[in-house]
C-alpha positions in Angstrom: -13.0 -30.1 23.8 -13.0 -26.6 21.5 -16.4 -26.1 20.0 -17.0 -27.4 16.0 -20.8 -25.4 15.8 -20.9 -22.4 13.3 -23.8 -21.5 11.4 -23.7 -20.7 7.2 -24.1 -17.2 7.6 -25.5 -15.0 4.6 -21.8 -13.0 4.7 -19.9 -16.4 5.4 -21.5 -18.0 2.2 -20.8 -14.3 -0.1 -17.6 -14.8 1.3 -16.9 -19.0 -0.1 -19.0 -17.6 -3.3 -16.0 -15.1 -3.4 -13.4 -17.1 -2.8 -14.5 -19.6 -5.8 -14.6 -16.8 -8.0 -11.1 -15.6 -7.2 -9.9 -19.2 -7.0 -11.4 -19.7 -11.1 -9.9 -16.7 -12.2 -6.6 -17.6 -10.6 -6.5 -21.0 -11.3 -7.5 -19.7 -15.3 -5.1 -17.2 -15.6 -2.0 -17.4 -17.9 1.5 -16.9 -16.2 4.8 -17.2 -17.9 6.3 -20.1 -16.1 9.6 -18.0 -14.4 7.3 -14.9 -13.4 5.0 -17.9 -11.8 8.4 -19.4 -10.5 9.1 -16.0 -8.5 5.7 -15.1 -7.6 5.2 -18.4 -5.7 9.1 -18.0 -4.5 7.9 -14.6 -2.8 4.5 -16.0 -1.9 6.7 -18.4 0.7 8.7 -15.7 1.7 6.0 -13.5 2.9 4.3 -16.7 4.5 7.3 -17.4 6.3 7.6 -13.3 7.6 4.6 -12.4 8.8 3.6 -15.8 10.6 6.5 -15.2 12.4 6.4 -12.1 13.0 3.7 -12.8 15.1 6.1 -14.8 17.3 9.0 -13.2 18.8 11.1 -13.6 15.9 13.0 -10.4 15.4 14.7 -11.3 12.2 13.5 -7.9 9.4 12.1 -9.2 5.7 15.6 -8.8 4.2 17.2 -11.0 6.6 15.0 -13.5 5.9 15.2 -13.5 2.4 19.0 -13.5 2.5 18.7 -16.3 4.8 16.5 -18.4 2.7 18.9 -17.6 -0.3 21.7 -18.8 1.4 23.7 -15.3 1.2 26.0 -14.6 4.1 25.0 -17.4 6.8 27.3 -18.2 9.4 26.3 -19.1 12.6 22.2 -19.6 12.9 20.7 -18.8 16.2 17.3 -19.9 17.2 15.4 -17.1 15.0 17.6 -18.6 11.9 16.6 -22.0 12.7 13.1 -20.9 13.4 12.7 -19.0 9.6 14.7 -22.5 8.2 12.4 -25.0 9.6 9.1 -22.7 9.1 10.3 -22.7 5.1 10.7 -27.1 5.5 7.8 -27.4 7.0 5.6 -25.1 4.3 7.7 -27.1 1.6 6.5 -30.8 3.4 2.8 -29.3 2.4 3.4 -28.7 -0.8 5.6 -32.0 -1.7 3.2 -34.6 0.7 0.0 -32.9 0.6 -1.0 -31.5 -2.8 -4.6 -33.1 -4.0 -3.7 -36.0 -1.6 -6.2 -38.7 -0.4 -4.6 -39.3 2.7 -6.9 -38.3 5.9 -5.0 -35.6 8.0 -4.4 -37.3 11.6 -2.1 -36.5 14.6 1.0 -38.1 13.0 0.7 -35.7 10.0 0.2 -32.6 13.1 3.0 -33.9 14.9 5.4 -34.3 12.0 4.7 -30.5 11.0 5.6 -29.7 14.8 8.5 -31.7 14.6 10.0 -30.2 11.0 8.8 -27.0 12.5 10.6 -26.8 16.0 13.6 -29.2 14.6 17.0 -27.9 16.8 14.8 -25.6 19.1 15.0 -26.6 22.5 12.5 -24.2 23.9 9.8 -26.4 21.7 9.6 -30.0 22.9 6.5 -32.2 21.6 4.9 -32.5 24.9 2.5 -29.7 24.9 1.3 -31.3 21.6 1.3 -35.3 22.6 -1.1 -33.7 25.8 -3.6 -33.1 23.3 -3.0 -35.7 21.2 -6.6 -37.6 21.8 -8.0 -34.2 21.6 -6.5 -33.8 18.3 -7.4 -37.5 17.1 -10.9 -36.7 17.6 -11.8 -33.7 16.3 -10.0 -34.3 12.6 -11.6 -37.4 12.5 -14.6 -35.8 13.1 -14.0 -32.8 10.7 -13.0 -35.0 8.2 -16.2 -37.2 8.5 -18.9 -34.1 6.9 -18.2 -32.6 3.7 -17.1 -29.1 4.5 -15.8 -26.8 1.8 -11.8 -26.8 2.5 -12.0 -23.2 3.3 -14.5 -23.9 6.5 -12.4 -26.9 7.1 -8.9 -25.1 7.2 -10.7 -22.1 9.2 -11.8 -24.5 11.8 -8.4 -26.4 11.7 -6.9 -23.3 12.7 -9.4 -22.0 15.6 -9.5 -25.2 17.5 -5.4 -25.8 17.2 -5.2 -22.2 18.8 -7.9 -23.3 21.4 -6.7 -26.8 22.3 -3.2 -24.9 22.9 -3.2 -21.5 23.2 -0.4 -20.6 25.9 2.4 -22.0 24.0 3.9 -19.5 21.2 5.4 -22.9 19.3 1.9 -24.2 18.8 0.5 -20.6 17.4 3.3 -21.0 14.3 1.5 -24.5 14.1 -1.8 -23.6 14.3 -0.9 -21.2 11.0 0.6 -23.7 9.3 -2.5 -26.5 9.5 -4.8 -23.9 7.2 -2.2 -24.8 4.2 -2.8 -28.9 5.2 -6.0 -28.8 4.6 -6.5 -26.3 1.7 -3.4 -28.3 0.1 -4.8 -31.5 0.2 -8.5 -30.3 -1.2 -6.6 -28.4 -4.4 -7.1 -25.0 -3.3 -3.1 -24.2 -2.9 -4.5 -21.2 -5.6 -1.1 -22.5 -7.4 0.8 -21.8 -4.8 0.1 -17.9 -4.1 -2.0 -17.1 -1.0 -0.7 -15.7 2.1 -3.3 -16.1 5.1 -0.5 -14.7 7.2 -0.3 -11.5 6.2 -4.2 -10.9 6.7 -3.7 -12.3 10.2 -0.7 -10.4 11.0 -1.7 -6.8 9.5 -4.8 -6.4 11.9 -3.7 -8.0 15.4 -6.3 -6.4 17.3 -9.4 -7.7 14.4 -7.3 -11.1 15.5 -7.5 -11.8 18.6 -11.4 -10.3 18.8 -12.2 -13.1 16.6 -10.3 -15.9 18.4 -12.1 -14.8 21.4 -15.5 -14.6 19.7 -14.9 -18.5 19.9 -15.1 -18.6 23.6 -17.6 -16.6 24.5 -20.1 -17.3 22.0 -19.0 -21.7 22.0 -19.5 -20.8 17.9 -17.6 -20.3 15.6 -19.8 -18.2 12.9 -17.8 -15.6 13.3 -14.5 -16.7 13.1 -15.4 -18.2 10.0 -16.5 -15.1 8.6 -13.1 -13.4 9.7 -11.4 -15.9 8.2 -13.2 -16.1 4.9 -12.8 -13.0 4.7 -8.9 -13.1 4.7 -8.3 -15.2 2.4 -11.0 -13.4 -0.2 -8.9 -10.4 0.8 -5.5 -12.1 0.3 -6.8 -13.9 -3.5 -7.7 -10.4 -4.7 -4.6 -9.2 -3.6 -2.4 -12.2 -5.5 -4.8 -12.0 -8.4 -4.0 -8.2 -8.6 0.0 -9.3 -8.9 -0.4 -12.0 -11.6 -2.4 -9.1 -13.5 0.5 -6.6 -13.1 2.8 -9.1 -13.6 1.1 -10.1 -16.9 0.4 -6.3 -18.1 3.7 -5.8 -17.3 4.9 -8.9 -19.6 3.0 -7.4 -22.5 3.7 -4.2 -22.1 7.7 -5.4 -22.5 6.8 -7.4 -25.4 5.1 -4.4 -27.3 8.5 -2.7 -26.4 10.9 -5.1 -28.0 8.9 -5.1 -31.1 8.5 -1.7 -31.1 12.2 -1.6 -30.7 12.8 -4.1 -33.6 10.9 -2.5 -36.1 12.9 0.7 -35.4 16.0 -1.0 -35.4 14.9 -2.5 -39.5 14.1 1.0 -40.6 16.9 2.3 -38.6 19.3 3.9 -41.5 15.6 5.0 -43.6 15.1 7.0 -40.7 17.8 8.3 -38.6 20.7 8.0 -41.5 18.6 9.8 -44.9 18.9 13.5 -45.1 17.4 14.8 -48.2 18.9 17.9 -50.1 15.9 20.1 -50.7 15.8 22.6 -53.6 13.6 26.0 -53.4 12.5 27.4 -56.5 12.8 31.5 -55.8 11.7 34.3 -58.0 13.9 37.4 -59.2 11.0 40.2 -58.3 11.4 39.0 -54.0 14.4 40.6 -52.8 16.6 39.8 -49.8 15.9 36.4 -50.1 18.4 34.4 -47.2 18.1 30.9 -47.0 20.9 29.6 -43.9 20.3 26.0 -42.6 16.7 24.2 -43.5 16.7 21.5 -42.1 12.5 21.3 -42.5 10.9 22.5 -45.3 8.7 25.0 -42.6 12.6 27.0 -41.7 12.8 28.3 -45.5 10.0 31.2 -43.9 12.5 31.6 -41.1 13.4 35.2 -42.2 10.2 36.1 -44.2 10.2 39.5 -42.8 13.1 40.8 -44.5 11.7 40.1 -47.9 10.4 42.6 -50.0 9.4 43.0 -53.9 9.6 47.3 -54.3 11.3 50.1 -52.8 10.1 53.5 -52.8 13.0 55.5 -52.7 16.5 55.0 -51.0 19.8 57.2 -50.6 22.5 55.9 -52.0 24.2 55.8 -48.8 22.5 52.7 -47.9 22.8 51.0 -51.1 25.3 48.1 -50.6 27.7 48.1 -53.6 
């Protein structure tokens, strides 16, 4: 049976003190509803990428999107079906296990495998029913205490991975069991954070932290990893809803910038005022061509002039 000891570290407990303060300021923050619409629209897109992308899933970004849009599909291999079901199964989450009272057991694990590994025939759900009293046992167990979500989704994770680590299938599970439990506690963080991508972007900081687990039976510091993560990934969707919302304002400003220019439209681009320069008879050589500001009448200054000493008449201009 995977080890449930950890200790409350002083960097794991900054790290949930973090993680609240992120969560608040997420959870606070006003988003139009379609740019909140989009950003949880990519949010599952980037889930679904780089969990799998830590499989053998060869399918690029792009694909995927296109796939999940529905553009261009055809014929859908095993990496199509994979990306599909990955997408159902993070959709089952959100639709069954938002702020739900039901205690997470092995017929909720086994139904994620199934949605999961649907129409894959290298998956099969007997390396999961082989664990299955395994399983039973330690959610009951975790569910017993009263662990902050986070801790509980962290230690979710670790001991899926340890209670199957040689099969690839179980890996895309163990990723997806994080989102059960933080889903069922109200910390979805409306919808927006992608543990994935902190797992995926730093293989190596990974797998020392899975293995931390087994040789130290403790699992303080995979806690701390994985606290860490998600502090990392909430700044990083808290940074997008700001953009997103500077970027909203910063359009608004525009349009009304836009409309009051477009009310004083003819006062300003259509008026052209016929300006009259009062001249005296004693300045000579005065040439006034095209003003168009009152500053041009000085254009040709230096070719004025009020006397004349004396001047042959061959360059007097009859």
């Amino acid at each position: 049976m995977a080890t449930l000891a950890y200790n409350l570290s002083p960097k794991l407990e900054e790290y949930l003190e973090k993680i609240e303060s992120l969560r608040k300021q997420i959870l606070l923050t006003s988003i139009p509803p379609k740019t909140e619409l989009r950003l949880k629209w990519e949010a599952v897109l980037n889930r679904v990428f780089w969990s799998l992308s830590l499989t053998d899933n060869t399918l690029t970004k792009q694909e995927m999107t296109n796939l999940l849009s529905q553009l261009g599909i055809k014929r859908l291999g095993p990496a199509q079906k994979q990306v599909i079901n990955y997408k159902k199964a993070l959709d089952y989450i959100n639709e069954n296990w938002l702020v739900s009272s039901l205690q997470i057991n092995f017929p909720s694990v086994k139904k994620l495998f199934e949605i999961c590994f649907k129409g894959i025939p290298t998956q099969n759900l007997g390396a999961i029913n082989s664990v299955k009293k395994e399983i039973d046992y330690f959610l009951e167990y975790l569910q017993t205490g009263k662990e902050n979500p986070i801790l509980q989704a962290g230690i979710a994770q670790i001991v899926m991975i340890e209670l199957s680590p040689s099969t690839d299938g179980n890996g895309s599970l163990a990723r997806l069991i994080p989102y059960l439990f933080l889903y069922k506690h109200g910390y979805d963080m409306r919808g927006l954070l992608v543990i994935d991508e902190y797992l995926r972007r730093d293989v190596v900081a990974l797998k020392a932290a899975i293995t931390s687990v087994r040789n130290n039976k403790n699992l303080t510091l995979w806690l701390e990893y994985f606290s860490y993560g998600i502090a990392v990934q909430l700044t990083k969707a808290l940074e997008d809803i700001q953009k997103e919302t500077d970027n909203q304002i910063e359009a608004q400003k525009k349009e009304i910038v836009v409309s009051e220019i477009k009310k004083d439209a003819p006062a300003i681009f259509l008026f052209s005022p016929n300006l009259l320069y009062a001249t005296t008879p004693k300045i000579k050589n005065i040439t006034l061509k095209s003003v168009s500001a009152p500053n041009e009448r000085f254009l040709y200054i230096n070719d004025w002039y009020i006397e004349t000493d004396k001047v042959w008449k061959i360059f007097i201009k009859n």
